[in-house]
Structures are given as structure tokens and as C-alpha cells.
C-alpha positions as CSV (number, residue, x, y, z in Angstrom):
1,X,-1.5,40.2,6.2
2,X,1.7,37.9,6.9
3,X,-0.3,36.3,9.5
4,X,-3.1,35.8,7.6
5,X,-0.6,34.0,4.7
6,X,0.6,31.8,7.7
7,X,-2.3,30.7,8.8
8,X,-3.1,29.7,5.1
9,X,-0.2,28.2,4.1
10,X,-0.3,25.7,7.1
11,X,-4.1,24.5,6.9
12,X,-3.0,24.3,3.0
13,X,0.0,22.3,4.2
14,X,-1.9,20.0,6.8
15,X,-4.7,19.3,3.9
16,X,-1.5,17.9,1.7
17,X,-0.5,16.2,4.4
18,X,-3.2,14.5,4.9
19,X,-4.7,13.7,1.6
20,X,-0.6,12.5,0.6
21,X,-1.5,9.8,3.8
22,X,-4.4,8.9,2.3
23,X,-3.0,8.0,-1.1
24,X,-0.3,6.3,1.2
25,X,-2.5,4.3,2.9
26,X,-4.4,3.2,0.1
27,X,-3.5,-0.6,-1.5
28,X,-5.6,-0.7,-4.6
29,X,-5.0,1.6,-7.3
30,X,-8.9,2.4,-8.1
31,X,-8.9,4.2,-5.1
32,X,-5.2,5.6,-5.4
33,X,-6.2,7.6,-8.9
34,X,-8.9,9.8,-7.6
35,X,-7.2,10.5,-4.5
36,X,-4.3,11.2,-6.2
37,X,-6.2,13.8,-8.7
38,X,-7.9,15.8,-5.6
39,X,-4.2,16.2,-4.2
40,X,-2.9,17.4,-7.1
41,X,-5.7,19.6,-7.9
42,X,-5.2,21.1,-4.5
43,X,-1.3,22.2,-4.9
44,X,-2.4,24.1,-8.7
């Protein structure tokens, strides 16, 4: 079960990750706004 939690929280972790480098990497804030929303969406 613990395992199981691990495995979770890091694919959870590395999907943050990821979509936080997106919204990093983004310049214009049309883009920013709905990547922002699907990041935020994913830590509730």
C-alpha cells in the first residue's frame, strides 16, 4: 500500500513538475492562463 502511495505521489509530482515548466516556459499570457488552470486543477 505504501508503495503503491509512492509510486503515486511521484508520477503526481513529475506531472507538476512538468506542467509548472510549461507555464515557465511560456511568454505570452494567453497561453499562460490555461496552463496555469490544468496545474492547479491537478494539485485539488
Amino acid at each position: 500500500q505504501a508503495e503503491k502511495r509512492a509510486q503515486y505521489n511521484h508520477h503526481y509530482k513529475s506531472r507538476v513538475r512538468s506542467m509548472v515548466k510549461k507555464v515557465l516556459n511560456t511568454t505570452s499570457a494567453e497561453e499562460v492562463e490555461p496552463l496555469y488552470r490544468e496545474t492547479v486543477s491537478l494539485i485539488d
